[in-house]
VOBA-1610 file (N, C-alpha, C; in pm, whole numbers, padded with zeros to 5 digits, always signed):
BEGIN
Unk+00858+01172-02008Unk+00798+01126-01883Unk+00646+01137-01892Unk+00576+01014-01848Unk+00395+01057-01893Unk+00364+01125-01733Unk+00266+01198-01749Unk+00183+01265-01688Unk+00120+01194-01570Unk+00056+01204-01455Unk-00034+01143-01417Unk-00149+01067-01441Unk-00207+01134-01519Unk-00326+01098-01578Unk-00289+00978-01691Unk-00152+00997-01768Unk-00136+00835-01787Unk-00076+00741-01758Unk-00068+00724-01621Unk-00056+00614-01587Unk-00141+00525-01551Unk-00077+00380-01623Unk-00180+00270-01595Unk-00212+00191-01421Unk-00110+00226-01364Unk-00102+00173-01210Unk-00173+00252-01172Unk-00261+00203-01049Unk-00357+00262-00969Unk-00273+00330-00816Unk-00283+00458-00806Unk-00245+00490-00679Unk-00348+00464-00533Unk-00283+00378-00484Unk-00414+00409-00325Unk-00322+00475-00196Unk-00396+00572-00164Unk-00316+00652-00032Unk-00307+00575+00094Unk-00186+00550+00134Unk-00134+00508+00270Unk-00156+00535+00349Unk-00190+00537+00497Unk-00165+00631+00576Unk-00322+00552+00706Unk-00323+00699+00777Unk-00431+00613+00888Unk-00469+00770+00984Unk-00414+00889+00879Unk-00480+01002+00942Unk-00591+01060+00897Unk-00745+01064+00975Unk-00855+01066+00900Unk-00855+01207+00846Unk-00795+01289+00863Unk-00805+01441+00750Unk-00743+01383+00624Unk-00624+01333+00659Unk-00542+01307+00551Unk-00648+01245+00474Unk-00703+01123+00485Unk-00797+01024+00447Unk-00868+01096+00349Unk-00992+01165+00414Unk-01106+01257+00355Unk-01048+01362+00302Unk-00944+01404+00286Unk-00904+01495+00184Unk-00857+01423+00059Unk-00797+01324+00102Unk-00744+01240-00046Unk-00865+01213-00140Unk-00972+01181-00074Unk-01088+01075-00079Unk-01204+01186-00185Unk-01131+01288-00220Unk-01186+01388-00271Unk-01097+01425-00419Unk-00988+01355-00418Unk-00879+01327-00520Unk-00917+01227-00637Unk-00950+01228-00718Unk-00989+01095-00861Unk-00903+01032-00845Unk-00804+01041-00834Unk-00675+00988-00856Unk-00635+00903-00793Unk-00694+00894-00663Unk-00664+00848-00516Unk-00742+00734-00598Unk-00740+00592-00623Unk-00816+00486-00627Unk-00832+00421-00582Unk-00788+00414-00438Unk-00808+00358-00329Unk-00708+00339-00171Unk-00731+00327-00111Unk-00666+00351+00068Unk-00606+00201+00135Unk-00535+00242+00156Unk-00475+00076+00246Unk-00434+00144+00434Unk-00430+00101+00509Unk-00347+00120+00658Unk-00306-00014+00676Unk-00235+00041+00847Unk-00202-00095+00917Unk-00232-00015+01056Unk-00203-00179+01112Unk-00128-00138+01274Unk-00068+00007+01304Unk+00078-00018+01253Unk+00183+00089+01258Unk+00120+00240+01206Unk+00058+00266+01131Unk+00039+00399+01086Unk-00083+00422+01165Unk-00204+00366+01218Unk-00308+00381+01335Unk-00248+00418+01488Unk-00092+00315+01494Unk-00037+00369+01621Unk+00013+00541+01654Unk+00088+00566+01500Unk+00138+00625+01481Unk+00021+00792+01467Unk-00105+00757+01402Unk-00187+00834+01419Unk-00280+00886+01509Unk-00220+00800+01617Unk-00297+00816+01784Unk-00426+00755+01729Unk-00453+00695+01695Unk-00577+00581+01656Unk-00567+00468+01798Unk-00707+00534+01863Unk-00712+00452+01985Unk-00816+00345+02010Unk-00903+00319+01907Unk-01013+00261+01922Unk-01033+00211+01749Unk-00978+00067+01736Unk-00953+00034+01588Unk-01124+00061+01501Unk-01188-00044+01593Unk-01339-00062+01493Unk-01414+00070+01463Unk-01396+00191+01597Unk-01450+00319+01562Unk-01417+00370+01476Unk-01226+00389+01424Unk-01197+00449+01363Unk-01210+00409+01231Unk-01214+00274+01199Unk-01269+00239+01079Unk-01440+00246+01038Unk-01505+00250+01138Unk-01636+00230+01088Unk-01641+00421+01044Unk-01544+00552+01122Unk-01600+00635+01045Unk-01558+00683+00931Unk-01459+00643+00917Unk-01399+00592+00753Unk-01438+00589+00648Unk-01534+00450+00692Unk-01635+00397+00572Unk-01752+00465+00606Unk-01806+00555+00662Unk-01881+00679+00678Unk-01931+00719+00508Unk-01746+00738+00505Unk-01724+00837+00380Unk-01691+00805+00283Unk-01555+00669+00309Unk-01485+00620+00225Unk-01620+00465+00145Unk-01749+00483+00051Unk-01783+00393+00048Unk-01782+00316-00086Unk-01717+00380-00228Unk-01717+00370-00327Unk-01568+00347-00417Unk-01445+00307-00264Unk-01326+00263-00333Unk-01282+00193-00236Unk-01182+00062-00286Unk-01129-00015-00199Unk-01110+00021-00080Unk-01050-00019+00021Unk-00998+00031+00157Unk-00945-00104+00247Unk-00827-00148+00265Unk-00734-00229+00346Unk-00758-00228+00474Unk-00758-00325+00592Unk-00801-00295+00698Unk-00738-00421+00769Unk-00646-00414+00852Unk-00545-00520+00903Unk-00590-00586+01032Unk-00570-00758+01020Unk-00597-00819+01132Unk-00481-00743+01218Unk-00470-00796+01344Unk-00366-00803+01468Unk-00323-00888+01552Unk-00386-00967+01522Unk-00410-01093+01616Unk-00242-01194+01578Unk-00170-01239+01674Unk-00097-01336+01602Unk-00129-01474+01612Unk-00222-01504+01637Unk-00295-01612+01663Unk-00367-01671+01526Unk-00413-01786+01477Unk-00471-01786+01329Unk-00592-01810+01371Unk-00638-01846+01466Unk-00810-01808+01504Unk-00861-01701+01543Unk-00791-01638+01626Unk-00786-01562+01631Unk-00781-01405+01513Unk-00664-01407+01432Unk-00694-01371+01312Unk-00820-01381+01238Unk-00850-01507+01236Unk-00978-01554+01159Unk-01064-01451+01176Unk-01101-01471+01353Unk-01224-01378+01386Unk-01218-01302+01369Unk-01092-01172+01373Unk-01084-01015+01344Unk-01102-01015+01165Unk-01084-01123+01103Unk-01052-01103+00977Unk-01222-01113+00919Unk-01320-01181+00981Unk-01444-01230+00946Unk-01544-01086+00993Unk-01507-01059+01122Unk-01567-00959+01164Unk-01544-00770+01023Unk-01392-00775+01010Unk-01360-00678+00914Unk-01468-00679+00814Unk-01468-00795+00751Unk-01512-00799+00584Unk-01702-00776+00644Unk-01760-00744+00738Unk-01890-00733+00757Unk-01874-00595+00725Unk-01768-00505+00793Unk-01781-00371+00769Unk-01828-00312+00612Unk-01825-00347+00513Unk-01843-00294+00381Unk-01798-00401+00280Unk-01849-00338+00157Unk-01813-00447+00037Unk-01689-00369-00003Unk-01679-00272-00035Unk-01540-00217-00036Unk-01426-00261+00056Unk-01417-00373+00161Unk-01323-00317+00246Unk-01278-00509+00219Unk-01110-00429+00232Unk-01019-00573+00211Unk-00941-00575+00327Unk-00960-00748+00382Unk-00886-00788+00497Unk-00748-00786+00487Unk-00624-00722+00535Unk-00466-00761+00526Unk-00445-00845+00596Unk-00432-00964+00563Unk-00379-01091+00625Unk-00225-01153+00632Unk-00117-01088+00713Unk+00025-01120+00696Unk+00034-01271+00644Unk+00171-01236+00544Unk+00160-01347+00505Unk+00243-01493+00587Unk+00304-01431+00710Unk+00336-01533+00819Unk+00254-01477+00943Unk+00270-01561+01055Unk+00243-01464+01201Unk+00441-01465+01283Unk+00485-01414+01364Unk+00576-01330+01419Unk+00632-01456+01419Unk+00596-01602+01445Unk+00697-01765+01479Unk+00736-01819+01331Unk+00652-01707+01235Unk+00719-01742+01054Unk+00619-01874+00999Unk+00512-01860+01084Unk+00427-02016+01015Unk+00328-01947+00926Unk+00318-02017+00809Unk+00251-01949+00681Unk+00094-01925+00713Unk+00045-01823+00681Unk-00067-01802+00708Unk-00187-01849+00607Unk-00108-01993+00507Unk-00197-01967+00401Unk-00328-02074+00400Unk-00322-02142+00525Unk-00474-02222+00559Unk-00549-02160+00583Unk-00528-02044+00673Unk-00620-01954+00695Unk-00699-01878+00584Unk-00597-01822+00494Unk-00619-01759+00412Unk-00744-01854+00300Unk-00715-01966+00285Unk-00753-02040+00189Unk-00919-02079+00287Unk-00915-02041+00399Unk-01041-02073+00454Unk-01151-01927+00460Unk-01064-01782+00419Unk-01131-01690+00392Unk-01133-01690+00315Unk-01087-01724+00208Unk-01133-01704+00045Unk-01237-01781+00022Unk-01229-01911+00117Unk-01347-01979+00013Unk-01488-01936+00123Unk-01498-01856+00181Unk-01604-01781+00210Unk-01625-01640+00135Unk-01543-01606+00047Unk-01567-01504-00063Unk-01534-01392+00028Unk-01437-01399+00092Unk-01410-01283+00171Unk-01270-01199+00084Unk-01281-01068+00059Unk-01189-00993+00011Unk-01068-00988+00091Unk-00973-00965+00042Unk-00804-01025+00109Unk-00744-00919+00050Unk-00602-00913+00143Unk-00512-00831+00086Unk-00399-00875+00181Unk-00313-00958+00120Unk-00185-01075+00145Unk-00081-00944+00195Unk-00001-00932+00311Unk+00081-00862+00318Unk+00180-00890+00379Unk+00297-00792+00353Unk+00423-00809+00395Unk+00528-00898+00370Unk+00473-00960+00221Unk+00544-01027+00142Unk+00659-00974+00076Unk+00798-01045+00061Unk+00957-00986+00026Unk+00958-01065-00112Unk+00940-01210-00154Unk+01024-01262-00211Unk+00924-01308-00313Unk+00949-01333-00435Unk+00873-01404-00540Unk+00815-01567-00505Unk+00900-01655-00416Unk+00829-01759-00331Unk+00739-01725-00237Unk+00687-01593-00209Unk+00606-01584-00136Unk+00501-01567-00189Unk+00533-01499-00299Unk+00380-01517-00374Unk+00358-01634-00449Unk+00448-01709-00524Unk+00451-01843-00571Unk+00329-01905-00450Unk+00360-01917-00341Unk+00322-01951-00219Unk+00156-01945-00170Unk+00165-01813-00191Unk-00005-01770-00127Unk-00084-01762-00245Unk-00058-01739-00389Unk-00143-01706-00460Unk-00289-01804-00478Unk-00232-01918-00480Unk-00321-01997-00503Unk-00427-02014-00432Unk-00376-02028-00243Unk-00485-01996-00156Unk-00571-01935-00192Unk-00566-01821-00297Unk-00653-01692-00307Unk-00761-01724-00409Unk-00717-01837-00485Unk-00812-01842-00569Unk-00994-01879-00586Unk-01044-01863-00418Unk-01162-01846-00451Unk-01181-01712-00401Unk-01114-01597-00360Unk-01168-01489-00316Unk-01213-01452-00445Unk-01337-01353-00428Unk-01404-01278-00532Unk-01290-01136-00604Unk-01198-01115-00532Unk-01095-01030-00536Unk-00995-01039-00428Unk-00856-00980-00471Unk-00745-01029-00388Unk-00620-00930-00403Unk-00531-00837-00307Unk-00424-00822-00322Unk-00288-00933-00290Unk-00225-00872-00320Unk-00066-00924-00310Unk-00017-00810-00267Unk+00086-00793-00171Unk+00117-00660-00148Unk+00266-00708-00121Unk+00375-00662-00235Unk+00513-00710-00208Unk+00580-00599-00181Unk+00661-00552-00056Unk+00727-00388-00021Unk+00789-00421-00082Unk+00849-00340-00201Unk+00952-00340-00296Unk+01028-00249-00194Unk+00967-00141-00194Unk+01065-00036-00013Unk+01149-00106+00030Unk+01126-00216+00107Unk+01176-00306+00209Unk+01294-00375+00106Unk+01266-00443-00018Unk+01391-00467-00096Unk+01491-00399-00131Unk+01440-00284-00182Unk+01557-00191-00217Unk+01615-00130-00099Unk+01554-00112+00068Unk+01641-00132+00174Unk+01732-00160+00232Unk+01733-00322+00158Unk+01852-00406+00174Unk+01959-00421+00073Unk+01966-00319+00010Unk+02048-00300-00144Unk+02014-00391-00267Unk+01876-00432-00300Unk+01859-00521-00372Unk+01749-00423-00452Unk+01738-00463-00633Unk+01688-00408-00730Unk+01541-00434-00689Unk+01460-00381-00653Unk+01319-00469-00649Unk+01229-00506-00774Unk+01292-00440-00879Unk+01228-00421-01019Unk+01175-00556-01046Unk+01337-00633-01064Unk+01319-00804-01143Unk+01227-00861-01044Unk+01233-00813-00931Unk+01111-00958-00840Unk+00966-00881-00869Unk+00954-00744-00898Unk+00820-00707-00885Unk+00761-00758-01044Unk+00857-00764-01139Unk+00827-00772-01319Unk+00769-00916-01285Unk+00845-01002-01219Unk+00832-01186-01206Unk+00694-01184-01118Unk+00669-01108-01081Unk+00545-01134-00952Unk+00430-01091-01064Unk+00399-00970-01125Unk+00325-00971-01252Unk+00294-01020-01319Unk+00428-01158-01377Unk+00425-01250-01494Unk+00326-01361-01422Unk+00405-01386-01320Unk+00313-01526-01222Unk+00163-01473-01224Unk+00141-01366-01174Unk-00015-01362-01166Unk-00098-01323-01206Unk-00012-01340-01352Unk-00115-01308-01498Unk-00219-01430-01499Unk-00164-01544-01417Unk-00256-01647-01391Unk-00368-01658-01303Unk-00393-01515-01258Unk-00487-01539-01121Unk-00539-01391-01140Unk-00644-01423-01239Unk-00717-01281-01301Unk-00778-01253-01150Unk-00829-01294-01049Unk-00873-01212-00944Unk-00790-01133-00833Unk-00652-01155-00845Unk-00499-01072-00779Unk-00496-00977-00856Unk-00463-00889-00761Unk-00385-00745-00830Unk-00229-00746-00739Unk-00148-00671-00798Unk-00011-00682-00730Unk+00010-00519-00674Unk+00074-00528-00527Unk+00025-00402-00481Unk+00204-00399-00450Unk+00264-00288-00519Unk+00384-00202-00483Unk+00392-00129-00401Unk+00401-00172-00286Unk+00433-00131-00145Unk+00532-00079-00075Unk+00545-00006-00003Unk+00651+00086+00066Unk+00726+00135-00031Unk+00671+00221-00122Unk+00766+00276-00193Unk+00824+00383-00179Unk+00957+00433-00184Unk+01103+00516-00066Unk+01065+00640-00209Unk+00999+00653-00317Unk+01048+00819-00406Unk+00977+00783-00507Unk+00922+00889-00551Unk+00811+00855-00692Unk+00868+00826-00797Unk+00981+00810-00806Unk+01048+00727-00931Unk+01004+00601-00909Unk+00979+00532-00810Unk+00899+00378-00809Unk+00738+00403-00850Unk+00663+00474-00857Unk+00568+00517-00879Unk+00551+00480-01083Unk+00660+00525-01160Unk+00682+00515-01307Unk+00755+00387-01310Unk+00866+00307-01218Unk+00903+00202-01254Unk+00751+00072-01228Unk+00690+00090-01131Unk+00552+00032-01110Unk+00464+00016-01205Unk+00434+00109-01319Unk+00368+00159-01363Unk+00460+00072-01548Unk+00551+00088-01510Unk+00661+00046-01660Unk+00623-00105-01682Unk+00654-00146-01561Unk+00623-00302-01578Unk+00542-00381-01562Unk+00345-00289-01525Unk+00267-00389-01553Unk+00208-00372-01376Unk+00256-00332-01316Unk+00244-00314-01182Unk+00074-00292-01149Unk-00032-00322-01092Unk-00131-00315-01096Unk-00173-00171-01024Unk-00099-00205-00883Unk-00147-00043-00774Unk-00027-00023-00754Unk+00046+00071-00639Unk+00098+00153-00605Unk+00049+00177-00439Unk+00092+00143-00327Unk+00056+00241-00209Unk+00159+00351-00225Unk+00116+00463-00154Unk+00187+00560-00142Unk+00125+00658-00026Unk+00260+00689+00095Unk+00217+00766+00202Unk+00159+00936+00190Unk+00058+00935+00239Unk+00048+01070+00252Unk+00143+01166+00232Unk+00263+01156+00292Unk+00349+01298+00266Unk+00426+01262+00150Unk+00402+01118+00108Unk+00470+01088-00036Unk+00398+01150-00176Unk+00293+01176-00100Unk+00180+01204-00244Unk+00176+01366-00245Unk+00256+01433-00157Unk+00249+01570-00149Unk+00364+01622-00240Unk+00457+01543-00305Unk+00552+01542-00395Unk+00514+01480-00524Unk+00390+01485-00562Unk+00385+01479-00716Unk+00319+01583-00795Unk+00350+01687-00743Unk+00358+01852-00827Unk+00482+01842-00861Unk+00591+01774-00799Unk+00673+01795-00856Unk+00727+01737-01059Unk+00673+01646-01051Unk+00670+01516-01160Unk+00680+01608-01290Unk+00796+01604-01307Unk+00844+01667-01453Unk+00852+01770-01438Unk+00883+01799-01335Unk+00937+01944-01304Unk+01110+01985-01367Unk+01100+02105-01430Unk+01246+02136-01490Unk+01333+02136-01396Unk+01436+02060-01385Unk+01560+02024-01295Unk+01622+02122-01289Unk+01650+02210-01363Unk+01745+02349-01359Unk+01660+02460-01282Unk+01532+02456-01278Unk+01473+02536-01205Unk+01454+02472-01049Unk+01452+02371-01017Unk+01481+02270-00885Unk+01586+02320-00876Unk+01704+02315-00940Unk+01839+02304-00858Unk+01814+02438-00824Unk+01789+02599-00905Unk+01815+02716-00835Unk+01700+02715-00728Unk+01583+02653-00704Unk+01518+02672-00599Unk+01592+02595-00474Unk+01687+02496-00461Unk+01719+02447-00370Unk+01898+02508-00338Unk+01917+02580-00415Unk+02003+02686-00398Unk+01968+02801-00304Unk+01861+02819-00371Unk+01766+02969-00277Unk+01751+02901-00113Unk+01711+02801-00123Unk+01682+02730-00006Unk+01784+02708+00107Unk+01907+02689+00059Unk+02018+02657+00139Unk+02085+02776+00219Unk+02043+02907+00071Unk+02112+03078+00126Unk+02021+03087+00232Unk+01849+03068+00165Unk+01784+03132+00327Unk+01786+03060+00415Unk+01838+02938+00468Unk+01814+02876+00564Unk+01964+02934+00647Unk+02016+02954+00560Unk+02219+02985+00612Unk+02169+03111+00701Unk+02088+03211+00635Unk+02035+03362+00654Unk+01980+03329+00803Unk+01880+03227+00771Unk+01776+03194+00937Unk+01849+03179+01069Unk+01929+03116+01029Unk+02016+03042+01113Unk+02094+03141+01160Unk+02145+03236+01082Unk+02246+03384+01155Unk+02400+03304+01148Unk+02439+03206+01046Unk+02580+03162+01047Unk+02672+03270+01011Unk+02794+03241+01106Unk+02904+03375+01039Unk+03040+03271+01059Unk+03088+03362+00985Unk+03271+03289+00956Unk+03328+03439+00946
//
């Protein structure tokens, strides 16, 4: 099993809690940050532009993701035009439909060719990137962000669509392919096996890679120990 340090996939930390943030942000390893909506809601994030402008305070020397909201595509536009003023580091997430399923990729193809940084999201299927990539081809840089999470959800391998999404956009040297929602750091080494460019990964996901090659026989008696003292806590009797 390789180490951290060799792996070729880039990890960027998930998430939208600013300790979490600035502690990662102090990590080498961390190569860069993505959020959304959902994890800002979830972080009592009440005021989007504040909480990003103090962000990039700190965060000013690695990527950083930063999501329209709008379901509107002019709307979009404007939140998406206004974002990319915030920093040269900072990439717009532009879904790759809005909520009625109409492709977002005129839009997209009208921020790229203003050299605006992108980051395509919430893409499932290898036609979806077939789909948007091209739009992308005047951004100066560009994600793809396919939840493999979300595939293997639905009982499906995400491997073969993430290997095929790699092969396709060996043609579009300014895409990187971003392995998204990933459910256990074993996707972290399958990411990494096949060429995978980044990696998101949540905060409390990244608090589990002390574990990474950890002796399994010493896991199993620690989660042995774990089960007696919790039986102990609890005061169970028979």
């Amino acid at each position: 099993m390789k180490h951290l340090a060799e792996l070729r996939v880039k990890i960027f930390a998930d998430g939208a809690e600013k300790a979490g943030i600035l502690e990662l942000y102090r990590q080498p390893w961390v190569r860069g940050f993505t959020t959304n909506p959902t994890l800002m809601r979830k972080a009592g994030v009440a005021d989007y532009r504040a909480f990003a402008k103090e962000i990039l305070r700190v965060v000013t020397d690695r990527p950083i993701s930063f999501e329209v909201f709008s379901d509107e595509f002019e709307e979009m536009e404007r939140q998406a035009r206004e974002i990319a003023t915030w920093g040269d580091n900072v990439y717009v997430k532009i879904p790759i439909t809005n909520t009625r399923a109409a492709t977002s990729r005129e839009l997209v193809e009208r921020l790229a060719s203003r050299r605006i940084k992108l980051n395509l999201t919430a893409l499932l299927t290898l036609d979806q990137v077939k789909h948007i990539a091209p739009a992308l081809k005047h951004s100066p840089a560009a994600y793809i962000s396919v939840f493999a999470g979300r595939i293997a959800d639905t009982g499906r391998d995400p491997v073969p669509v993430m290997r095929e999404a790699v092969e396709f956009l060996k043609a579009f040297p300014n895409i990187e392919l971003i392995w998204a929602s990933p459910r256990e750091l074993l996707n972290l080494f399958q990411a990494d096996a096949i060429g995978c460019h980044i990696i998101t990964i949540t905060h409390d996901m990244l608090q589990k890679l002390s574990l990474i090659g950890r002796d399994l026989e010493e896991y199993s008696l620690d989660t042995v120990k774990m089960f007696h003292q919790d039986a102990l806590k609890a005061g169970f009797e028979l």
